[in-house]
Structures are given as C-alpha cells and as structure tokens.
N, C-alpha and C positions, 0 to 999 in steps of 0.2 A: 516383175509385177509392180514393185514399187515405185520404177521412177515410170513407170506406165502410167500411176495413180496421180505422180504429182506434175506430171507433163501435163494431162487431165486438168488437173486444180490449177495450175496456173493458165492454162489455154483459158478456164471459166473466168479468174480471175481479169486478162487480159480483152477480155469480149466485152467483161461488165464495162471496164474503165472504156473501150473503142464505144459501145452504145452509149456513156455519157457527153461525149463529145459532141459538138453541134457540126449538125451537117454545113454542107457548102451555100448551100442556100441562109440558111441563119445565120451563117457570118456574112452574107453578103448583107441579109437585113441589117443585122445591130452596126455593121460598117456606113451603109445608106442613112438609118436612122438618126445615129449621130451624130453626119455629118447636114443631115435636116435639122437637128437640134443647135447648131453651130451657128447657121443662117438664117434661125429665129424663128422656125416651125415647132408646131405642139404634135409631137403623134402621138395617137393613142389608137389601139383597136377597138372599136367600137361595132355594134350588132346593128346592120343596116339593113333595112327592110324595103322594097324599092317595088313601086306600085305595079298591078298586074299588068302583062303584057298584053297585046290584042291576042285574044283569042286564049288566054292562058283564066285558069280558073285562080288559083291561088297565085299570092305575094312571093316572091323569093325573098327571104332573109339568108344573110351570109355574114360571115365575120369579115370586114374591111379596114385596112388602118387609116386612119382618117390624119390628114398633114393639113392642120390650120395654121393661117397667120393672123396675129389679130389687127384688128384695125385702130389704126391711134391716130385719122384725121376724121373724126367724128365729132362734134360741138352734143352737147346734151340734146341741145333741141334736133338735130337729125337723129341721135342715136334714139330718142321718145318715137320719132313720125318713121323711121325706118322699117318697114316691112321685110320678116325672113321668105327668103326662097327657098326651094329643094329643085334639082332637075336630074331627070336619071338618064340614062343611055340606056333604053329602052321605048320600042316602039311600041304607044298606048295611044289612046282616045286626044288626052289632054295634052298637046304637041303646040299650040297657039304660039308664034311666032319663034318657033326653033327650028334648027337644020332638022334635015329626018333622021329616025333613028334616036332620037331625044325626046324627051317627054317630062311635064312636070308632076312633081308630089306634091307642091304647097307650092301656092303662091302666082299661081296663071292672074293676068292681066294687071297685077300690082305693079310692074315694072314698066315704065315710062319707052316711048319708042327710041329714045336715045339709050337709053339704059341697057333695052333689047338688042341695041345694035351691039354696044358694046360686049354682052353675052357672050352672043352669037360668035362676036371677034374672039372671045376668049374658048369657046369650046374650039372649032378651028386650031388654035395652038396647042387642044391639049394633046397628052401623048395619050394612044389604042387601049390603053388597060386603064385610064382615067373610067369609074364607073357612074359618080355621080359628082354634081358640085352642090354646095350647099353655102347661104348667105345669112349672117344675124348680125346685129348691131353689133356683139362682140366681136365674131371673125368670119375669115372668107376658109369654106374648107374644097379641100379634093379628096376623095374617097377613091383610094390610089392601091391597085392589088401588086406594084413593084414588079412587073413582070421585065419593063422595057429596060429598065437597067437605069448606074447613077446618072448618066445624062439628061435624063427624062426631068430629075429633080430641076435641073435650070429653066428647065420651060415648062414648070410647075411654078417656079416663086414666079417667072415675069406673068402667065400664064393670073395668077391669085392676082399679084397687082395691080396687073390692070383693072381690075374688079374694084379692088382697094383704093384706087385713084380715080375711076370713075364712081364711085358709092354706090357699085350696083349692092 
C-alpha cells in the first residue's frame, strides 16, 4: 500500500512538472519570434478588431500578434502629411481598389493610385494566414496568426518592405 501511495505522489508530481512544459506549438512560436526579433521586427500580441463582414452582424475581435517594422526613410514633413491605413482579409462593403476578399478599416481613398498599386503588389506576396496589414508613420505592420510556418517570415519582411520603400 505504501509504495502504491508514493508511485501515486510521484506520478502527480511528474504530470504537474509535464503540464508546465510548453507545448510544440509555443516552442515553435518563442523560436519564430526571435528570430523576427533578430531581423528587426517588434512583436506583440495585440486585440484586433476587424470590420464586419457582408452580411455578418457584429466585429470579430481576436488576439493576433502583430510583426512590425518601423520605418526610418520618413523626413518630418512625410511623416506630419502621412495618413494610417488599416486592410483586413475580409469581405465587406469598403473593398475600393483591393483584390477581393479584402477590405478596408481606415483609410479608403487616402492612398495615391501608385501607392494602391503597390498594396495590391504587396497583399499578392503575402502568405494565407496574413489577417490584416496596417500603415502609420511609425511602422508597417502584418497581423500574422503564424500558421504557415518560418518561411512565411521571409516574405513577410520583403512583403512590409515594399510598403516601406514605396511609403505606402
């Protein structure tokens, strides 16, 4: 009965310590992370609220991590006249000048028809689990749910870049 009881106590023991451990997924995240931190990306999880869909009554809000780079070929006076964008992968009303299936939160017709081109050129590149992009004077972000794996990171920074070199 006794070593009955401490087989017992150690199996609890040994569950607790196997439950602290991070699964395979979060070591793939803090490994992905990083290695975004490496190459000059800010992540942070952030509560993304992404405008209603057609025919959808309410917002989806969700937790997404958000991989910004910031921008450091701005002069004062762009970064003052610079208007933020939002775009979501999501099909709504306000879609003006996007592939389908996209649609904007902020910022319909601020952007210049070169500027749109270049967008457009940059959603194209992004990788299936890309949710939203978003543009401020300080940075270019992706609103990135890490599904596609590290690869996807590489045509995430060229993917921001080009945004960043074209001052969309």
């Amino acid at each position: 009965m006794k070593i009955f009881i401490i087989v017992v106590v150690v199996m609890s023991l040994l569950g607790s310590f196997m439950w602290m451990m991070p699964t395979q997924r979060e070591k793939f995240q803090a490994k992905l992370r990083l290695r975004a931190k490496k190459e000059g990306f800010m992540v942070q999880l952030v509560r993304l609220t992404a405008p209603r869909a057609q025919g959808e009554m309410d917002e989806k809000v969700q937790n997404t991590p958000a991989y910004r780079l910031p921008r450091t070929n701005l002069d004062k006076r762009e970064v003052s006249t610079m208007l933020p964008w939002q775009v979501f992968r999501v099909s709504a009303i306000a879609n003006e000048g996007l592939p389908e299936g996209w649609c904007w939160k902020l910022g319909e017709r601020v952007l210049s028809d070169t500027q749109l081109n270049i967008l457009n050129e940059v959603i194209e590149l992004l990788p299936s689990d890309v949710v939203a992009l978003e543009s401020t004077p300080v940075n270019v972000t992706a609103f990135w749910s890490e599904r596609s794996g590290e690869e996807s990171l590489d045509m995430l920074k060229v993917a921001l870049g080009k945004l960043i070199e074209g001052k969309v």
